[in-house]
N, C-alpha and C positions, 0 to 999 in steps of 0.2 A: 382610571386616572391618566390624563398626561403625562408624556413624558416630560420631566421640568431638567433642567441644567440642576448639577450637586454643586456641592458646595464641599470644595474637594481643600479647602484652608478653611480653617474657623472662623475665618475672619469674611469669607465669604459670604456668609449666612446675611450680613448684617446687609452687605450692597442687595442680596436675591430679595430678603425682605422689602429693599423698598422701591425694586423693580416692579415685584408682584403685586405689591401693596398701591402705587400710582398705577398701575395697571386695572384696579379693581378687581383683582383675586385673589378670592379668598380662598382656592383651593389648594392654592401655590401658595398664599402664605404658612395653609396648617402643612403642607409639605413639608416645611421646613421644619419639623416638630416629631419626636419620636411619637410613637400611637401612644405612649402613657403618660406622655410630657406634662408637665404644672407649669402654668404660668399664674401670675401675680396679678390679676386683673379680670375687673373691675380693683379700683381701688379697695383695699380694705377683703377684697375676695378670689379664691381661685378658683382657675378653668380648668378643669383636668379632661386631659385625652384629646389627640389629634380633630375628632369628630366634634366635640364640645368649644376648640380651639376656633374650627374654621366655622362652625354656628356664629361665634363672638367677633369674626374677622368680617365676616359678612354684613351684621351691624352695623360692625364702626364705617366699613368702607360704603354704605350706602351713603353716607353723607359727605363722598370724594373727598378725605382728607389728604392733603398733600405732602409726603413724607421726603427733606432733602436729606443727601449721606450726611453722617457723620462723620470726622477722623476717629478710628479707634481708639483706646485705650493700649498700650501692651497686653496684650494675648498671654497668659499662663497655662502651658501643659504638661502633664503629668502623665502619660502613656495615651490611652485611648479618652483621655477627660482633658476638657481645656477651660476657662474661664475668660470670656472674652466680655466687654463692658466697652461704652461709649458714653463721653459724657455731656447731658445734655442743657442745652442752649442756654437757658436763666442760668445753668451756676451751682442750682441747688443740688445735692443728691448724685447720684447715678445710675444709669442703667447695668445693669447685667447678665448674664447667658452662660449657665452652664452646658456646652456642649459634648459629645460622644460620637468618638468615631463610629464609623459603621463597616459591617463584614466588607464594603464593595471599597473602602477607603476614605468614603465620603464622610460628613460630617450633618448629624441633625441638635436641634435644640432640647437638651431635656427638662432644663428650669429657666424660667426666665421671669425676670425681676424688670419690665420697662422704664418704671420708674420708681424712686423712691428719695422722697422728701422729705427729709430728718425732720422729727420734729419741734416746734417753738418751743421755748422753754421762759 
């Protein structure tokens, strides 16, 4: 694997993502993911593990979507665990990323929630 730039603030993660992610890589985006990380996606399903992660990154970005930053949310940390969330565009819902520090200092993803839209009632 490449060497990739860490993400050495939690808050980092979210700009690498969409460096890698307009860059079309998908190996750099599962980087940013511990090896047994859960994300939330597809809708309604999850992707479990770094490997299964950059499988599903590789999809999405064949079809060049264009990812601009966010502003983050406030950032919550609690030792080695952080909560970091951005909210997005429509209004509805929010994103968010439990993160974990790591032995080198850095910081990877281990659940992440892209999006989630309350539902109609």
């Amino acid at each position: 694997m490449p060497e990739y730039e860490r993400a050495m603030r939690p808050e980092d993660i979210t700009r690498l993502f969409v460096e890698r992610s307009n860059a079309g890589d998908a190996a750099g985006v599962a980087a940013l993911y511990e090896e047994d990380a859960v994300m939330a996606y597809p809708p309604g399903e999850l992707t479990v593990g770094r490997e299964a992660i950059r499988a599903l990154w590789e999809k999405v970005l064949a079809h060049a979507p264009r990812f601009a930053p966010e502003p983050p949310l406030p950032t919550l940390v609690s030792g080695d665990i952080a909560l970091t969330s951005t909210p997005p565009r429509d209004g509805a819902g929010a994103r968010a990323q439990v993160v974990r520090r790591q032995s080198d200092g850095s910081w990877l993803r281990l659940l992440d929630q892209p999006e989630f839209t309350p539902p109609t009632r």
